[in-house]
C-alpha positions as CSV (number, residue, x, y, z in Angstrom):
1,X,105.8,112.6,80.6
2,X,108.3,115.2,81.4
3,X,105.2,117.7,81.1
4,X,103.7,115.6,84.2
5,X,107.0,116.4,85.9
6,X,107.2,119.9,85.4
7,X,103.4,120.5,86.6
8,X,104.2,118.9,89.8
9,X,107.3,120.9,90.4
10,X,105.7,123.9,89.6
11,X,102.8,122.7,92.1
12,X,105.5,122.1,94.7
13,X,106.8,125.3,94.5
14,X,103.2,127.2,94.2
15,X,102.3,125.7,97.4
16,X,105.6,126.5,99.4
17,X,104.8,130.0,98.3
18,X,100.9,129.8,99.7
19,X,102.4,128.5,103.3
20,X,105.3,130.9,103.1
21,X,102.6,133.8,102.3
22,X,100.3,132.9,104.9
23,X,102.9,132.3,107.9
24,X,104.1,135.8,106.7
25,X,100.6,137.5,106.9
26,X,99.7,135.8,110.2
27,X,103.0,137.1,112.0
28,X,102.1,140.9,110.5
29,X,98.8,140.7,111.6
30,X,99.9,139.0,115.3
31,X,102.0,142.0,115.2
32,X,99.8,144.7,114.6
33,X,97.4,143.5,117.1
34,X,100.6,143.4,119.7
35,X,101.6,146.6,119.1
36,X,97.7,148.2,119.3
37,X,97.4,146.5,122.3
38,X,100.7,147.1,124.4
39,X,102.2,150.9,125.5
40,X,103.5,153.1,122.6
41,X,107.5,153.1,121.9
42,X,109.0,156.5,120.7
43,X,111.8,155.7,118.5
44,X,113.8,158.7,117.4
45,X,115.6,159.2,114.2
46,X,119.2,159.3,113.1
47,X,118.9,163.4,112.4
48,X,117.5,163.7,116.1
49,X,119.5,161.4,117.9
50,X,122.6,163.3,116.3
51,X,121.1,166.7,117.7
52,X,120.7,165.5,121.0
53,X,124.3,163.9,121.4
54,X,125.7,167.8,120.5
55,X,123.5,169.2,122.8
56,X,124.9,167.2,125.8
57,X,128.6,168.2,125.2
């Protein structure tokens, strides 16, 4: 009997994974298609946000 248990924790857990790996893939992908869709965002990086901030003193 405590092989029965096991199997259906297991089973628990495997399909807690499956929802939790499908509501991740479906906000990635509702992503993507946002950001294809919408205007580009420039983001700059650390080494040239430090060079502008010298520049303007």
């Amino acid at each position: 009997m405590p092989d029965l248990s096991q199997n259906l924790v297991h089973l628990r857990w495997l399909l807690k994974l499956i929802d939790f790996r499908a509501a991740v893939m479906g906000t990635v992908s509702l992503f993507i298609f946002t950001s294809l869709s919408g205007p580009h965002i420039y983001i700059p990086t650390h080494n040239e946000l430090i060079r502008w901030n010298h520049s303007a003193s």
